[in-house]
N, C-alpha and C positions, 0 to 999 in steps of 0.2 A: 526502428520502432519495436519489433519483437524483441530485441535486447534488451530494450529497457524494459516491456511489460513482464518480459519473463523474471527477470532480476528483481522486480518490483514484486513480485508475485512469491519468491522464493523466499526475500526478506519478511513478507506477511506473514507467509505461512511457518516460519520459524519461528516470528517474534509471535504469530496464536498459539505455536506451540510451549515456547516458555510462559505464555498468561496460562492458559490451562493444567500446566501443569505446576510450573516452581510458584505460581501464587495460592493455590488451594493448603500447597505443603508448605509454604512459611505462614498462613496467615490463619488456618483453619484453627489452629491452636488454642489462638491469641485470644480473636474475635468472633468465631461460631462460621459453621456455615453459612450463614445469611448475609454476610455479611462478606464474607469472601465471593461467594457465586454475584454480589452485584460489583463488588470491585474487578473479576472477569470478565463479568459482561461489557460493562464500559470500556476497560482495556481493549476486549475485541470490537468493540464498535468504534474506538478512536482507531486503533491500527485500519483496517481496513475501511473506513472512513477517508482515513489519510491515504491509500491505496487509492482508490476510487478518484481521488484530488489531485493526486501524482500522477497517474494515468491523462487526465484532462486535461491539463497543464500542460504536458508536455504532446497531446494530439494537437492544443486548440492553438500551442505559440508557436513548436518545434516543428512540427511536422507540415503549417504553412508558410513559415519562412521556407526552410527550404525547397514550397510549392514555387514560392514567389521569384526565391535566386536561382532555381535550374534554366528557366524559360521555356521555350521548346524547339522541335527543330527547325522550322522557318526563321530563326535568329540566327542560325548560323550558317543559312545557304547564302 
């Protein structure tokens, strides 16, 4: 579980980093800042959005399967 959250955590914090940054410098140009800083915004609210969803997904299915197939030790006295 800390594997995945930390990895899941490192791909967010990269991919807010390229919104924050390579979108203001391609689009500021084009389209004004206003219009850039809302294209940001929703970028980081989709990414970590999707973090948030990837985290719970894999707490709510992964981590009780394998509650359910360990057993415990009274199954194997």
């Amino acid at each position: 579980m800390d594997a995945f959250r930390r990895g899941s955590t490192v791909a967010a914090i990269v991919l807010s980093l390229i919104a924050c940054i390579g979108l203001p410098l391609g689009l500021a140009h084009e389209h004004g800042w206003g219009m850039t800083l809302g294209v940001v915004s929703l970028c980081l609210t989709a990414i970590w959005g999707s973090w948030l969803g990837a985290n719970a997904v894999y707490r709510m299915v992964f981590e009780k399967g394998q509650v359910d197939e360990r057993g415990t030790d009274a199954d194997f006295i």
